[in-house]
C-alpha positions as CSV (number, residue, x, y, z in Angstrom):
1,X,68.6,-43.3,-17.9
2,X,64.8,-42.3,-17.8
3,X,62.8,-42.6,-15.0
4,X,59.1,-44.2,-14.8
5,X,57.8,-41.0,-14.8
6,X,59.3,-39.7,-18.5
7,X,58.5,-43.6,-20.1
8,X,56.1,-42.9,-22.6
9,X,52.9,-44.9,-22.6
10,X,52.5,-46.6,-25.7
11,X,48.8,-48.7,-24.5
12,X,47.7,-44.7,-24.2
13,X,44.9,-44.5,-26.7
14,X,43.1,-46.3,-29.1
15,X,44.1,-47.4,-32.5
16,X,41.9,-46.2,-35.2
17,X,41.5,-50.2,-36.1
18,X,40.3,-50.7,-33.1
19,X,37.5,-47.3,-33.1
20,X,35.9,-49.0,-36.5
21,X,35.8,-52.2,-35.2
22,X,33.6,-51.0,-31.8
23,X,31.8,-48.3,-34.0
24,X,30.5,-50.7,-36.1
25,X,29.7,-53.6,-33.5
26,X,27.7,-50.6,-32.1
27,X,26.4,-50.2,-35.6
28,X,25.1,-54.0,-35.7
29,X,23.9,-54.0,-32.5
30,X,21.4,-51.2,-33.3
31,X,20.2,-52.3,-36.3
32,X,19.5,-55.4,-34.9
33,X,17.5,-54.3,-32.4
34,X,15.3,-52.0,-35.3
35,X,14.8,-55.1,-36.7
36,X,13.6,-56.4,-34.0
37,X,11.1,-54.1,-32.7
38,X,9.8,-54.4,-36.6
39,X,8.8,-57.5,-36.1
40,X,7.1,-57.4,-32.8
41,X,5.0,-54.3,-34.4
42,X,4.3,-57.0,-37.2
43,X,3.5,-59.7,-34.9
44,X,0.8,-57.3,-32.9
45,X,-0.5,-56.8,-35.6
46,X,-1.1,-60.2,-37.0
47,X,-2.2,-61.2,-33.6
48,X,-4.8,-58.8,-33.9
49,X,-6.2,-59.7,-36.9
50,X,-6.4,-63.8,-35.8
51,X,-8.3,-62.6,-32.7
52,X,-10.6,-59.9,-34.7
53,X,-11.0,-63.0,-37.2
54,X,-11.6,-65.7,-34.1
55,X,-14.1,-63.6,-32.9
56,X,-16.1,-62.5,-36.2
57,X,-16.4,-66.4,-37.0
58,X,-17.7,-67.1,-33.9
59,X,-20.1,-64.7,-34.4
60,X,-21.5,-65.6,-37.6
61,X,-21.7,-69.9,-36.7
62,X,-24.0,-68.0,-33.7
63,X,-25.7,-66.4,-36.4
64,X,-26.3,-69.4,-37.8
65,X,-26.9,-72.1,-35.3
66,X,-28.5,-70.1,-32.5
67,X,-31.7,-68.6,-32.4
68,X,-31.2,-64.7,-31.5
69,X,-29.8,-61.1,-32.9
70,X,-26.0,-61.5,-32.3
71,X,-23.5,-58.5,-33.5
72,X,-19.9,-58.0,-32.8
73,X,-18.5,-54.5,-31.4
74,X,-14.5,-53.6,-31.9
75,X,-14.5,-50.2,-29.7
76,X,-11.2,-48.6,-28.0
77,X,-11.5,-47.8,-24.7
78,X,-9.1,-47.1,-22.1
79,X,-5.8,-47.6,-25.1
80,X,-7.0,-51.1,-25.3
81,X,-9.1,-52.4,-28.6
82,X,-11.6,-55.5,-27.4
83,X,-14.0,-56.6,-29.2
84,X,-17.2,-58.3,-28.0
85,X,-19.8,-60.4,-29.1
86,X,-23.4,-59.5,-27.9
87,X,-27.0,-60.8,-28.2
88,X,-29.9,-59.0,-28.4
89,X,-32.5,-60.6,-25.7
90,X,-36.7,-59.3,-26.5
91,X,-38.1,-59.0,-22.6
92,X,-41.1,-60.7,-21.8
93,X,-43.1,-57.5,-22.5
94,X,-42.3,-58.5,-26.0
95,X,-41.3,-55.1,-27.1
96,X,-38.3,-54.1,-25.2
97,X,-34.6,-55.2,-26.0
98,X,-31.5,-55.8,-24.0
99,X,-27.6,-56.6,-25.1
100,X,-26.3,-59.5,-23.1
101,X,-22.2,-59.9,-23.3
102,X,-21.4,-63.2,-25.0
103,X,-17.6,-63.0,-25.0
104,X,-15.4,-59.8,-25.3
105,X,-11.7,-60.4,-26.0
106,X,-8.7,-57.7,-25.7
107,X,-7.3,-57.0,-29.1
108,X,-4.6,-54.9,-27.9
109,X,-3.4,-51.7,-27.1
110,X,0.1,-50.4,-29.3
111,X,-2.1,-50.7,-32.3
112,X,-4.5,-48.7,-34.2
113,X,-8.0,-50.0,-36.2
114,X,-9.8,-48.9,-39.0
115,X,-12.4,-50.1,-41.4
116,X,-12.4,-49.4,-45.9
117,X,-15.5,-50.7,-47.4
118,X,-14.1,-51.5,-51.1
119,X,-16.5,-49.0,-53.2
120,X,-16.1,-46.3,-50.2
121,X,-12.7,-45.5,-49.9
122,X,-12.6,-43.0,-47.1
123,X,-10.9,-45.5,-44.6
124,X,-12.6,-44.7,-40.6
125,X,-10.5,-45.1,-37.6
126,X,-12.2,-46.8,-34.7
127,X,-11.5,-44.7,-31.7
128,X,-12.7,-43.8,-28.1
129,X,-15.7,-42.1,-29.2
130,X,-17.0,-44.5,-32.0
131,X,-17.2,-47.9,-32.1
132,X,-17.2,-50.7,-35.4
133,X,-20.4,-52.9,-35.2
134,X,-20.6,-56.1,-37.6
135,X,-23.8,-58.1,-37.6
136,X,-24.7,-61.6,-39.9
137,X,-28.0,-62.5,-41.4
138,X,-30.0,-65.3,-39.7
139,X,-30.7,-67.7,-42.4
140,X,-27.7,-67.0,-45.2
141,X,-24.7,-66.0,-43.0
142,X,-24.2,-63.5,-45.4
143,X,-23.5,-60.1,-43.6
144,X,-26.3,-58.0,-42.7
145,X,-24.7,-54.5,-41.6
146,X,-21.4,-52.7,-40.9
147,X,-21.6,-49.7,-39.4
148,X,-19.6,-47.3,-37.1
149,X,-21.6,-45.9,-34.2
150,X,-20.3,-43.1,-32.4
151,X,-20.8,-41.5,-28.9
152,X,-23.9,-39.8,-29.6
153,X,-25.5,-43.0,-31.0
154,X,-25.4,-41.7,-34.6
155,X,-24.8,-44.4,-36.8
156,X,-22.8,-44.4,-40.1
157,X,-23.7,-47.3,-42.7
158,X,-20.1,-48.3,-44.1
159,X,-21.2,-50.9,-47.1
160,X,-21.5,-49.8,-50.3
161,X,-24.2,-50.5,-52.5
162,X,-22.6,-52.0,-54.6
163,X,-19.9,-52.9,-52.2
164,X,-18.4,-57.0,-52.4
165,X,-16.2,-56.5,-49.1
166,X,-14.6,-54.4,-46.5
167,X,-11.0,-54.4,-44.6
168,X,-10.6,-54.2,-41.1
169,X,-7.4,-53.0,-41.1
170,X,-4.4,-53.1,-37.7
171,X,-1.6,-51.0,-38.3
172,X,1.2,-50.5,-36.0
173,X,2.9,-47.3,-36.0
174,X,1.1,-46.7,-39.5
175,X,3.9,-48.5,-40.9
176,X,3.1,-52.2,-40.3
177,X,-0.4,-52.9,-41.1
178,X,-2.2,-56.6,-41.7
179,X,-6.1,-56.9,-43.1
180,X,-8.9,-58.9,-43.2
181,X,-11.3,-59.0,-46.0
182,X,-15.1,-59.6,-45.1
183,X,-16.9,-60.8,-47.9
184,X,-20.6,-58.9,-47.5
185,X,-22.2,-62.1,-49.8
186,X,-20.2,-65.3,-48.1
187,X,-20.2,-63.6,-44.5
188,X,-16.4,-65.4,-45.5
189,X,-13.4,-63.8,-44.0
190,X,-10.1,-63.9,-45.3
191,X,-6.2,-62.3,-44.2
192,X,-3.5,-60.9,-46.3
193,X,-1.0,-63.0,-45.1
């Protein structure tokens, strides 16, 4: 007769059934989760772009309905985009400017922004040492300038001459990216989704 100690074990292991079926939960499980992150990266983005194109169109109906200069910025600073709306204010002396702050709205921070005019394809990145500035025309609507400003307060104009629109453009991980077109004649703004 055999003792307890010379029984053999037959719940000792694992069946190789039973290895494919937990391997490939594991499996599911992480691919589930890729997909996942995927689309938060794609809903950053698109949130980006509705408050980029929020903020642009209230810009412009300023532009248009109240009297004053009024540009929009989209800078980086601190790993967060923003974006703000300003108004330039003549002093009393008649001959000197200020900005006033209108609004200025975080954009977001796991994303990165850059601007294609449609006849200049060399695509900037807005960054911590340049900034995107955006302004309307007074009487039309249409837009009056684009331009990148960096740190040194050089300025680069980014519409073509014979340029129709431009793309602000939010990627995620330069894999996920959503646009918005800015038509220079319309001052219209439209998405690509």
């Amino acid at each position: 007769m055999m003792n307890e100690s010379q029984k053999v074990n037959k719940n000792a292991g694992f069946s190789l059934v039973e290895l494919i079926v937990v391997v490939t939960i594991i499996a599911i499980m992480v691919g589930g989760s890729f997909a996942g992150f995927a689309m938060l990266a794609r809903g950053d983005s698109k949130k980006a772009v509705k408050n980029i194109s929020s903020q642009i169109t209230e810009l412009r109906t300023n532009t248009l309905s109240v009297a004053g200069n009024w540009f929009a910025e989209i800078y980086k600073k601190d790993n967060t985009y923003r974006i703000d709306i300003k108004k330039k204010i003549t002093l009393p002396d008649g001959k000197t400017t200020s900005e006033e702050l209108v609004s200025s709205t975080a954009i977001g921070s796991k994303i990165v922004i850059s601007y294609v005019d449609s006849v200049f394809t060399d695509k900037k990145d807005i960054n911590d040492s340049n900034k995107l500035v955006i302004s309307f025309m007074q009487g039309s609507g249409k837009v009056n300038q684009v331009k990148l400003v960096n740190s040194d307060l050089s300025e680069t104009p980014l519409i073509g001459p014979i340029s129709q629109s431009g793309n602000i453009i939010v990627s995620v991980k330069s894999s996920t990216s959503n646009s918005l077109t800015l038509w220079y004649l319309t001052g219209k703004l439209t998405t690509d989704y």
